[in-house]
Structure formats: C-alpha cells, structure tokens
C-alpha positions in Angstrom: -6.2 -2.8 79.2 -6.1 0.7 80.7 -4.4 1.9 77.9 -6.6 0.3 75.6 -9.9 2.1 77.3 -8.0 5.3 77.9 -9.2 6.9 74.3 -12.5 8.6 74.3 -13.0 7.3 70.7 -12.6 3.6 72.0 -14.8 4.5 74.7 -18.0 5.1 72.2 -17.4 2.9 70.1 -17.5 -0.2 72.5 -20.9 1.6 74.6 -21.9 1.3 70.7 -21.4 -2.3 70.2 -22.9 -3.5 73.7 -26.1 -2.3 71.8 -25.9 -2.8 68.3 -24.1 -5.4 65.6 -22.7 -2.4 63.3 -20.7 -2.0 60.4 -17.4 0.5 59.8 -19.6 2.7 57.4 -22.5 2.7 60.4 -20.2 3.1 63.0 -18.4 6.2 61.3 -21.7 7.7 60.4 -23.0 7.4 63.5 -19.8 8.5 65.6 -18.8 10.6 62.7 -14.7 9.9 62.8 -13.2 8.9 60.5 -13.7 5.7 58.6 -9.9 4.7 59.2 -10.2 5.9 62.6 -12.7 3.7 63.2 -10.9 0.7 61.8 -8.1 1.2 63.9 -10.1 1.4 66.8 -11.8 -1.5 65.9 -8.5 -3.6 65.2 -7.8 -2.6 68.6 -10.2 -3.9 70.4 -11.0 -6.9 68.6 -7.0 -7.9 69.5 -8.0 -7.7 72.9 -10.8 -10.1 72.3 -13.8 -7.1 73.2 -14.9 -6.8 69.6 -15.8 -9.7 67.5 -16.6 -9.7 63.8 -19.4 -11.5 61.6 -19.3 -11.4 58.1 -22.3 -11.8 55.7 -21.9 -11.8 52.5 -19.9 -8.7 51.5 -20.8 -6.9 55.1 -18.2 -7.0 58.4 -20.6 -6.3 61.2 -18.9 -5.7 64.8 -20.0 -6.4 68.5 -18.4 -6.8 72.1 -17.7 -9.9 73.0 -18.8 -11.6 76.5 -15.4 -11.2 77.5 -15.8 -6.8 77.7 -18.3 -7.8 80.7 -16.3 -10.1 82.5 -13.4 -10.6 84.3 -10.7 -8.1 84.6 -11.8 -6.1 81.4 -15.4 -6.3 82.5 -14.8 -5.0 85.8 -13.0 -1.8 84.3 -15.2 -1.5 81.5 -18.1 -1.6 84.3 -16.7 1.9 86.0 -15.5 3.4 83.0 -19.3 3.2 82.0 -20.7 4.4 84.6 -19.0 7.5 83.9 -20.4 7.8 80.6 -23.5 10.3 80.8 -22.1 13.2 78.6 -24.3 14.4 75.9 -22.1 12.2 73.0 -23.1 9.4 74.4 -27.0 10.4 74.3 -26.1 11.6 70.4 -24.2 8.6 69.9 -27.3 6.3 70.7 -29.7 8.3 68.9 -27.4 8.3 66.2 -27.2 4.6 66.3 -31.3 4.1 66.8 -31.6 5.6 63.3 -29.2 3.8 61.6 -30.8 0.7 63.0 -34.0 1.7 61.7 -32.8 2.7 58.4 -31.1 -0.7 57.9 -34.2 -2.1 58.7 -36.5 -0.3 56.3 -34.0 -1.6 53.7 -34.2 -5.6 55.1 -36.8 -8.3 54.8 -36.4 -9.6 58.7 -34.4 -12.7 57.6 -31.7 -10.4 55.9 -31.4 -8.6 59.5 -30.5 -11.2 61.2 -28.1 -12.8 58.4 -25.5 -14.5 60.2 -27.3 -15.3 63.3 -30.6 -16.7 62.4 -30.3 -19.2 65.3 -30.4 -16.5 68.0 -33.0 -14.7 67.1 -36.6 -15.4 67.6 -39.6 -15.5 64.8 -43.0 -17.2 65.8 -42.8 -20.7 65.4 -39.0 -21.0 64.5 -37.5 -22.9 67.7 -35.5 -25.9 68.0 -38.2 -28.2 68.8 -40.1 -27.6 66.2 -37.0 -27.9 63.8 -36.2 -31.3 65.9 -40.0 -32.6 65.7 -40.1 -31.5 61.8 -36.8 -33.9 61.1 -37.6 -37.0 63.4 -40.6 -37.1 61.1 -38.5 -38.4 58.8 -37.1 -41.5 61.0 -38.3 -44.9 61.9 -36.5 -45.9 64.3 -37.7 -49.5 64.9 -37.3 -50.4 68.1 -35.4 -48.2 70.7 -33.8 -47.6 74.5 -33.2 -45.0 76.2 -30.0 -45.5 78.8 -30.6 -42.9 81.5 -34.0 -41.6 79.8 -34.7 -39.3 83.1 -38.3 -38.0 83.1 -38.9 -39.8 79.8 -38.3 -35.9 77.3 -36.9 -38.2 74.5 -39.1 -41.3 74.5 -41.8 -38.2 74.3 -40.5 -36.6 71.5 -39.3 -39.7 69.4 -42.6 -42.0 70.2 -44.1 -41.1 66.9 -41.5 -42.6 65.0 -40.8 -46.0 66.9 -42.6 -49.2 66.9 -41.4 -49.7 70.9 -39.5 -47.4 73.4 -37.4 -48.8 76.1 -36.7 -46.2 78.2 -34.4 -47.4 81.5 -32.9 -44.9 84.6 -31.6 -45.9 88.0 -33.7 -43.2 90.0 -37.4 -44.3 91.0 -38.3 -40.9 91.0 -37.3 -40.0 87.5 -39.1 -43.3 86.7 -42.1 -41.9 88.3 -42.4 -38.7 86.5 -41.4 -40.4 83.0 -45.1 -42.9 83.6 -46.6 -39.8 84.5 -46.1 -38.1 81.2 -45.9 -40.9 78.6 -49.5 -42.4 80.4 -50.4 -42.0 76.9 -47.9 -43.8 75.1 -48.6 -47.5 74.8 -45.4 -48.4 72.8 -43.4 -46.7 75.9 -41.9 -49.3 78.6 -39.8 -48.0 81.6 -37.9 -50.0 83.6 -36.1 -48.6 87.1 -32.1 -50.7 86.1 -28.9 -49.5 86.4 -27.4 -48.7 83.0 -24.0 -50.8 83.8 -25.8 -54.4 84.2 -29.6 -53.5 82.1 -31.8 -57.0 83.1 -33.0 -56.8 79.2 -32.3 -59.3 76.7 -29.2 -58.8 74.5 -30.0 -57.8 70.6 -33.2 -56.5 70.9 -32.8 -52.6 69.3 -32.4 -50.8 66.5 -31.4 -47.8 68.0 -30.0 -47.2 71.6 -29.5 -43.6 72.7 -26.7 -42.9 75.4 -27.8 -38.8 76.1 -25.8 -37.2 78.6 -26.0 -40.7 80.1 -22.0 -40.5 80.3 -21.5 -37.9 82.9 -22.7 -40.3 85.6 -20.6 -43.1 85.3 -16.8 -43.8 86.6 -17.1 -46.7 83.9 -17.9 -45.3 80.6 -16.5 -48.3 78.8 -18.8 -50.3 80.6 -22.4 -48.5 79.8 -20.9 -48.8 76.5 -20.3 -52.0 76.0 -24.2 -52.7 77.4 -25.7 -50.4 75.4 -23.8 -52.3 72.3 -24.9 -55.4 73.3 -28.4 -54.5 73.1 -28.0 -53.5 69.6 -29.4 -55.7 66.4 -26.5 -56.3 64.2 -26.3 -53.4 62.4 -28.3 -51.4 64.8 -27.2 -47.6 65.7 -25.6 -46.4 69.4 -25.8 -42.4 69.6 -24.4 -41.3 71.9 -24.0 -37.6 73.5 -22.1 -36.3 75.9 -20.0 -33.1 77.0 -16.8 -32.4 76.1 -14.0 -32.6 78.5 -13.8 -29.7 80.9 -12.1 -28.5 84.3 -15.3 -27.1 85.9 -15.4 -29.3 89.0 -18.1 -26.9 90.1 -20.6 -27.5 87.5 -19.8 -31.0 87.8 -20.9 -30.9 91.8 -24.1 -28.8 91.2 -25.6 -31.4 88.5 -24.1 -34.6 90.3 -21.5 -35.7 87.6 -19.3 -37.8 88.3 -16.6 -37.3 85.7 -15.2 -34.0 83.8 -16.6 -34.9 80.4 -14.8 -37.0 77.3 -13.3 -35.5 74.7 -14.2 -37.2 70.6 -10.6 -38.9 70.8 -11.6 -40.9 74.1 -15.1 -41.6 73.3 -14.3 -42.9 70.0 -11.5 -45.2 71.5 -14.5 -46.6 73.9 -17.0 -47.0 71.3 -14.3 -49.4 69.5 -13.3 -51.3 72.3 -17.2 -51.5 73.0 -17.1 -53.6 69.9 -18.8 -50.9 67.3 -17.9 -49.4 64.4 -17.9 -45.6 64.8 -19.3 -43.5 62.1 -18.8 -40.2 63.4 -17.4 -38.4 66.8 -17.4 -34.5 67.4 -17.9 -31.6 68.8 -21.3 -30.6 67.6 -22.0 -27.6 69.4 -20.7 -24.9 71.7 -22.5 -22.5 74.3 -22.0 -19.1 73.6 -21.7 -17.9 77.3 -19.1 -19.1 79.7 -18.0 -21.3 80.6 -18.5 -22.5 76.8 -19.7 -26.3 77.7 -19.1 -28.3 74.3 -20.9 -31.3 73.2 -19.6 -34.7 71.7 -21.8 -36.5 69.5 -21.0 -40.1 68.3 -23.0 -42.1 66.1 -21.5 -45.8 65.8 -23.1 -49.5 64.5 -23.2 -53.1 65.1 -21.5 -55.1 63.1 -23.8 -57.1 61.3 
C-alpha cells in the first residue's frame, strides 16, 4: 500500500475520484497525463480495491471505493492527504469542476446519474413513494403482521387490505402502533408472543414475518405459526438479514441470533410445511459492514 500511494500521479488521481465519478478521457484531460498513463494508474488502484468502475452504456466511469477511507489504506490515505495543498491539486479541481459542468450541459439530469439512479435524489423520487405506488396494485385480503413494532407496515399496506392483524410482544410498541393507526378501523393489534399467537389458525391471506427473525432462538417455530395462520394457498413473506459475524450490531439492536442465510431459511420454510417460491439476497448496504437481506416468499398448500 505504500508503494501503491508513493506516485504523485496516483496521488491526484484518487483526491480526483473522492470528488467526482470520472471517465479515462475526463481524467486525462483534467490531469493532463497521458491517456495510458492514466489507465495504468487506474488498474492499479482498482486491484487494490480503492477505485471501482461503473459502466453505462459505452462509458467506464471511475470512483474510490469506501475501502480508500477506511482501515489501513484509509488511515494512510488520510495523512497522505493532508499533505496535499500544492497548487496541482487546486488546478486539478478546477480542472475537474469544469469538466463536471461541461458533462452536464451535455446531459438531461437522468443521463447524469445513469448507473446510479437510486442514490441520487429528484423531488418526489424516494422509496416510499415507489413502495406506496406498487402496493396500489395489491389486495391483500386479510393480513398479520408478526412483530409489527410501532404498526409502519399495517400503515402503509392498510389501503390495500380488507383487515390488518398486527401482533408484537412489547406493550410499548403496541402503544405507539394504536397511536398512529387511531385512524385505521380495519387495523387490530394484539400484545402475543409471536411463538404461541392466541389467534385462530387459517385465518390470512397474507402473513408478513419482517425482520421478525432476528429475535427468536426458534426460527422454525415463528415459522411454523405464522404458516398455520395462513388460508390454503395464502402467502408467508418473510424478511430477514443475512447471516453475519457482527455480534456488536447484534447487542446494540437486541438480536438474538447472527442472521440466516437463503439456504437455511428456505430449509425452515419447508419444514414449516410451505411451499417456497423464492429465497434471496435482495439487497446489500453500500457502507460497511454491508448488512444483506433475505427475502422469502412461500405458500400454503391448498
């Protein structure tokens, strides 16, 4: 790693990429080395896992990575650019500022943000309002929610069932949950633990299991309750995170378990007695310590 940041050139061009997604042609016009130079460089670095790559279309754009802030490399990277107040650094960013904007002139803002659409913000384009726009097209029948908290899901979904079920084992959580579905008549909460639910068997159409799964030693249990409160053919989906080996996230939010991975969860959901129609990794935090999440949808046989 000390060889690696040794070079001047490698230098500028990561200060470059903390700031800026850039291409080859933008990085050699704004550094002005050469083109293969650059490429080199660039190889370089992205073997060390400080540079990543995003293609769109016919465009390789270039970044650093979480990894040149952190850890050993982030710690020398951290002194080495402290050090870096010479006057190509200040040309370096003007440079860079201009071939931003000229990029820009040429863009609508969608085309800017190719490639990463989903980290970028627009008014109006969040994720609840792409979730709220979709569960408009469900009806969910009748539904529980296992460990429904402060009652965020029976909220969002209420629209789109004809009851909502929503069970938790803390009083508290039950408290707030009345508190902001007061105005939701089709919403009943019940204060139950979610291993032994005092609710008649074959009642749902849909049962949601969110997160529920990280506090319980008995996952095969809540599973197996939350399938017998299914309709035949109803629908268990369940989320969860993926096995991990942070103990210490698992402390400071109270879990009780290191996550499941799809393989485990799917073995569950079939000795639960349902038929799983799909188990994965769905999505993956971009900042350490990259939590995954599982997502399972299974049925009832009818």
């Amino acid at each position: 790693m000390c060889r690696l940041l040794a070079d001047a050139s490698r230098l500028r061009l990561l200060l470059l990429l903390e700031a800026h997604e850039l291409t080859v042609a933008e990085l050699t016009q704004v550094t002005r080395l050469a083109q293969s130079r650059v490429s080199t460089h660039l190889a370089r670095l992205q073997r060390a896992a400080l540079v990543r790559q995003r293609r769109a279309g016919s465009a390789a754009f270039y970044s650093a990575t979480d990894a040149a802030r952190e850890g050993v490399a982030g710690s020398l990277w951290e002194l080495l650019r402290s050090q870096l107040t010479d006057a190509q650094a200040r040309v370096d960013r003007e440079r860079a500022a201009e071939v931003i904007r000229e990029r820009r002139r040429a863009q609508t803002w969608a085309e800017s943000v190719a490639g990463r659409m989903e980290r970028q913000y627009s008014p109006g384009r969040t994720w609840e309002a792409t979730a709220r726009a979709l569960i408009g097209l469900q009806n969910l029948g009748d539904v529980l929610d296992i460990a429904c908290g402060d009652g965020v899901l029976a909220e969002l979904i209420a629209g789109q069932a004809r009851s909502i079920t929503g069970v938790d084992i803390s009083p508290a959580l039950i408290a707030a949950a009345r508190t902001r579905l007061k105005d939701e008549p089709r919403v009943t909460l019940v204060e139950a633990d979610m291993h032994a639910l005092p609710l008649d068997a074959g009642r749902f159409d849909h049962v949601f299991l969110m997160h529920a799964l990280a506090y319980t030693r008995r996952p095969l249990d809540a599973l197996k309750e939350a399938a017998r409160m299914l309709k035949p053919g109803g629908r268990l989906v369940v989320a969860a995170l993926n096995a991990h080996a942070h103990k210490a996230t698992m402390q400071a939010y109270d879990h009780v378990n290191l996550g499941i991975a799809p393989a485990a969860l799917r073995k569950l959901l079939e000795q639960a007695g349902t038929e799983v129609e799909s188990c994965r990794v769905t999505s993956r935090e971009e900042k350490p310590p990259y939590f995954e999440v599982v997502t399972a949808l299974a049925r009832k046989p009818r």
